[in-house]
C-alpha positions in Angstrom: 0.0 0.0 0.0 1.3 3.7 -1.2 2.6 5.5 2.0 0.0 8.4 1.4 -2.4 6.1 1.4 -1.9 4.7 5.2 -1.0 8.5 5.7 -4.7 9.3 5.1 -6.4 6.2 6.5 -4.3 7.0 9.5 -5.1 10.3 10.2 -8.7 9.6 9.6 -9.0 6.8 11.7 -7.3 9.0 14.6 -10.0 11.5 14.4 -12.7 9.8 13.8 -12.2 6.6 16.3 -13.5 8.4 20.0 -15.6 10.7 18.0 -19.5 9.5 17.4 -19.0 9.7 13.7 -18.2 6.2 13.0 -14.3 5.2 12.3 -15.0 1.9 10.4 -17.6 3.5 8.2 -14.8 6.3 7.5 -11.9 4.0 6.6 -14.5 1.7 4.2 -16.1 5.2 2.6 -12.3 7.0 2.0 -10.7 3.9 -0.3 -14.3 3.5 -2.2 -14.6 7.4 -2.8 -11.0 7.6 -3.9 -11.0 4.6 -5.7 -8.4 2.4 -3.5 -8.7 -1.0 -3.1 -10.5 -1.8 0.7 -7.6 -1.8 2.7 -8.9 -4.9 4.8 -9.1 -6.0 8.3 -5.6 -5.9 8.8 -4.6 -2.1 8.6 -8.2 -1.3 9.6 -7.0 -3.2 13.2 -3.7 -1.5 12.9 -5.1 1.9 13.2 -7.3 0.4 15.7 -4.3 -0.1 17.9 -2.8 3.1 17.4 -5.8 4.6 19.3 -6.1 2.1 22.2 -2.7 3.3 22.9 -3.8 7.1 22.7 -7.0 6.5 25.1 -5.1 4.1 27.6 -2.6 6.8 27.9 -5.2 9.9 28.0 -7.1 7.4 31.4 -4.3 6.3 32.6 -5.5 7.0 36.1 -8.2 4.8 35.6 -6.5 2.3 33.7 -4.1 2.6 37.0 -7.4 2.9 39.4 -9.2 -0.8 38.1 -5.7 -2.7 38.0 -5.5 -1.5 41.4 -8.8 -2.6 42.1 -8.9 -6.0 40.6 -5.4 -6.7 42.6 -7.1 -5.8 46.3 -9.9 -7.6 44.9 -7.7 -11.1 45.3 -7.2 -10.1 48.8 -10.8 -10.0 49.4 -11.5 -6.4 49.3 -13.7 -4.3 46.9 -13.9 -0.6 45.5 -14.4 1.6 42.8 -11.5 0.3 40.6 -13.0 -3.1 40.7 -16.7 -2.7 39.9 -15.6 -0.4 37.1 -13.4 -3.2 35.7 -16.2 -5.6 36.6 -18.5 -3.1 34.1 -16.1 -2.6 31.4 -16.0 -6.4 31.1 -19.6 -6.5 31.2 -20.5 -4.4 28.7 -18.0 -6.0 26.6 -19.2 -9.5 26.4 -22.2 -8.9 24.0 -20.1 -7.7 21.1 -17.5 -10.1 21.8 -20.1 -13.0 21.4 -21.4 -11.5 18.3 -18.3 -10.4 16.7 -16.8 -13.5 16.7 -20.1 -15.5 15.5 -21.0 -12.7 12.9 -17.1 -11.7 11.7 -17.4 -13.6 8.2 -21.0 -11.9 7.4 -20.2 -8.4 8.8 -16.9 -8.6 6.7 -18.2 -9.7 3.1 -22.2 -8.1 3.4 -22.4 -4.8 5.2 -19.2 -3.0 4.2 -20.9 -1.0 1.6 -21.6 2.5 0.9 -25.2 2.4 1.1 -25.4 0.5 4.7 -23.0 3.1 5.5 -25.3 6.2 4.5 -28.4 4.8 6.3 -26.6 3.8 9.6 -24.8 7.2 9.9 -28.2 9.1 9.5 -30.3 6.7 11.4 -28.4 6.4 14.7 -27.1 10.1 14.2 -31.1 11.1 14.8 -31.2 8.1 17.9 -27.7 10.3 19.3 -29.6 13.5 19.1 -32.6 12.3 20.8 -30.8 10.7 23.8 -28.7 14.0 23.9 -32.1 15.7 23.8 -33.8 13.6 26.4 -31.6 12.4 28.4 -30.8 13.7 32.0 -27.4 14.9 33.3 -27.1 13.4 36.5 -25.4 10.1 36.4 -21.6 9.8 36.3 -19.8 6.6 36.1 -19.9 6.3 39.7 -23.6 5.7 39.7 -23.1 2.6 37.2 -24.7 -0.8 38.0 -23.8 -3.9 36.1 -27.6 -3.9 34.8 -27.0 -0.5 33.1 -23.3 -1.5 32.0 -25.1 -4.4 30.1 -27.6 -2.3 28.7 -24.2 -0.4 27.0 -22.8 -3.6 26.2 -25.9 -4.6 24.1 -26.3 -1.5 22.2 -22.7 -1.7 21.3 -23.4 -4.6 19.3 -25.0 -2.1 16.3 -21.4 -0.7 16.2 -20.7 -4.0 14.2 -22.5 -2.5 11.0 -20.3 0.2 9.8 -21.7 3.8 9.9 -22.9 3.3 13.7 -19.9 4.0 15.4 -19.2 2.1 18.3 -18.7 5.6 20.0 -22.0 7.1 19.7 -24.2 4.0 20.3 -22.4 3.7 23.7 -22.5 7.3 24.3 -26.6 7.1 23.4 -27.0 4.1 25.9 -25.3 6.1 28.5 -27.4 9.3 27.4 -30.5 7.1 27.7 -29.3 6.3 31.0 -29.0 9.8 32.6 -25.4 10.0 32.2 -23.4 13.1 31.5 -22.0 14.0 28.8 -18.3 13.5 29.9 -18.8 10.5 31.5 -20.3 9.1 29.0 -17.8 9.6 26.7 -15.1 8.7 29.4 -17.1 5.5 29.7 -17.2 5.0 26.1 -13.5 5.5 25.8 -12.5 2.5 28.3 -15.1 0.4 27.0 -13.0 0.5 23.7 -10.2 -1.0 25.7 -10.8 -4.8 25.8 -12.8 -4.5 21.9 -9.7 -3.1 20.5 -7.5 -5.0 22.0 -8.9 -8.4 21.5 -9.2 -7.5 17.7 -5.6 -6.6 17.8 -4.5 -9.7 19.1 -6.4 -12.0 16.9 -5.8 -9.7 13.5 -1.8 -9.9 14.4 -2.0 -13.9 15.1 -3.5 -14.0 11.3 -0.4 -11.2 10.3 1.8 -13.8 12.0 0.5 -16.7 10.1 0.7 -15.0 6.4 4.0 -13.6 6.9 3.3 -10.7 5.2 6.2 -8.5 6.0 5.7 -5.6 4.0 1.5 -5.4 5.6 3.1 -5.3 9.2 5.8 -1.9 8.1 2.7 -0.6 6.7 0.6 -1.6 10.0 3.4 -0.2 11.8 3.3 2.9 10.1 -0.5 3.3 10.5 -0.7 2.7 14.0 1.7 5.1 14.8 -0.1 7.8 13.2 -3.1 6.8 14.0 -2.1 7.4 17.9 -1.0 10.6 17.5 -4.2 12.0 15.4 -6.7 10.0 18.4 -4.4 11.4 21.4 -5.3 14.9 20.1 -9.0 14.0 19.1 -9.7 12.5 22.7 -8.5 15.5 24.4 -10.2 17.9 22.2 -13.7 16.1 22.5 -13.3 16.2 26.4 -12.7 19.6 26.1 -15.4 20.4 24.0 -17.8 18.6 25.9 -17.3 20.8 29.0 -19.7 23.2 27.9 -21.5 21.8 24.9 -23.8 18.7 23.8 -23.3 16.5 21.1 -24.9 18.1 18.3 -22.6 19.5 15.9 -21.4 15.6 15.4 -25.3 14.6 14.8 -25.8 17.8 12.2 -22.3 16.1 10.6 -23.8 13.3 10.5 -26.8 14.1 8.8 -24.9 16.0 5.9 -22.8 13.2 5.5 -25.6 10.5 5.1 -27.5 13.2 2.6 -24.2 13.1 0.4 -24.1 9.4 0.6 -27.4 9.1 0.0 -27.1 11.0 -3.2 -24.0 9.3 -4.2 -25.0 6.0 -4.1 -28.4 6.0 -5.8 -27.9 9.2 -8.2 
């Protein structure tokens, strides 16, 4: 693969990744719009990585708060660290069971531009309701494992491409009272054991081929990847200080309108 070309799946992954736009449904839209060849699982993991290492380093008191937790939890002893790793791995079952069942269909059926262009509008409109509706008084204190499931399941539509895992998980938090920060915070970790467990198993199959030129170039994207994600995660938790998640919804929308008209004009 041209270097320009990971350079500008990179740097769109980077972005787009924490940000309830959808990533995958980015990656797949820029190499059919341009005309490139899909890049494949493979790179599409690689950037992947790239931003787990971004948002483990951006939480790394939390990261730092649940390892502690899960440790005293051996001796007995509970806390905060330990119930939020016990709801990260909750809500992260779900799209682990349907991943792995579903990987073969999702791959070859619903990486098109059209699914694309009615996923991005449909749960853009389900992101600005819950944004709408939704109260402001939760934080991810107040999680139980009944409403970290409830995330978990909704995260499952983030395996058609155009959802975004990102904004479905930040709509099931919104549903849920949660605000806005948090729910983004909570989205962030919960990305933590999905990207990583794709990582793993994508690099066992890079392994396997031998492809050595696909792992420079996954190297490459990864690394480029983290650096555009480290400065998207900061500036969305900025942002989102003061303001709701509209302007990524009214994106959204304009997006899906040009897709729309793309793909059946």
């Amino acid at each position: 693969m041209a270097l320009y070309h990971i350079l500008i799946l990179a740097i769109v992954q980077g972005i787009t990744e924490f940000l309830p736009i959808s990533s995958s449904g980015h990656l797949i839209l820029t190499s059919q719009v341009l005309g490139w060849p899909d890049q494949g699982l493979i790179i599409d993991i690689a950037v992947h990585v790239g931003t787990l290492i971004a948002v483990m380093l951006y939480f790394w008191r939390d990261i730092w708060l649940m390892i502690t937790g899960l440790v005293l939890l051996t001796t007995g002893r509970s806390g905060p660290g330990a119930r939020l790793a016990l709801y990260i791995l909750i809500g992260t079952v779900p799209v682990v069971i349907v991943g792995y069942f579903g990987k073969d269909f999702i791959e070859s059926s619903l990486r098109s531009a059209e699914v694309i262009a009615w996923s991005t509008l449909g749960f853009g409109l389900l992101l600005w309701i819950s944004d709408r509706v939704g109260m402001t008084l939760r934080s991810i204190e107040h999680l139980t494992w009944g409403s970290a499931l409830f995330v978990g399941m909704l995260q499952v539509l983030a395996l058609i491409p155009g959802t975004s895992r990102s904004g479905i998980t930040i709509t099931a938090a919104r549903l849920l009272g949660m605000e806005r920060r948090d729910a983004a915070r909570f989205s962030m970790l919960l990305s933590i054991p999905t990207i990583l467990g794709a990582g793993v198993l994508t690099g066992f199959d890079l392994y396997q081929s031998s492809d050595v030129s696909m792992g420079y170039d996954a190297i490459i994207a990864a690394v480029l990847a983290f650096l555009m994600a480290l400065i998207a995660i900061w500036g969305l938790m900025q942002w989102l200080r003061n303001a709701s998640f509209t302007p990524f919804v009214v994106y959204r929308i304009l997006l899906a309108a040009g897709l729309l008209y793309w793909v059946y004009a």
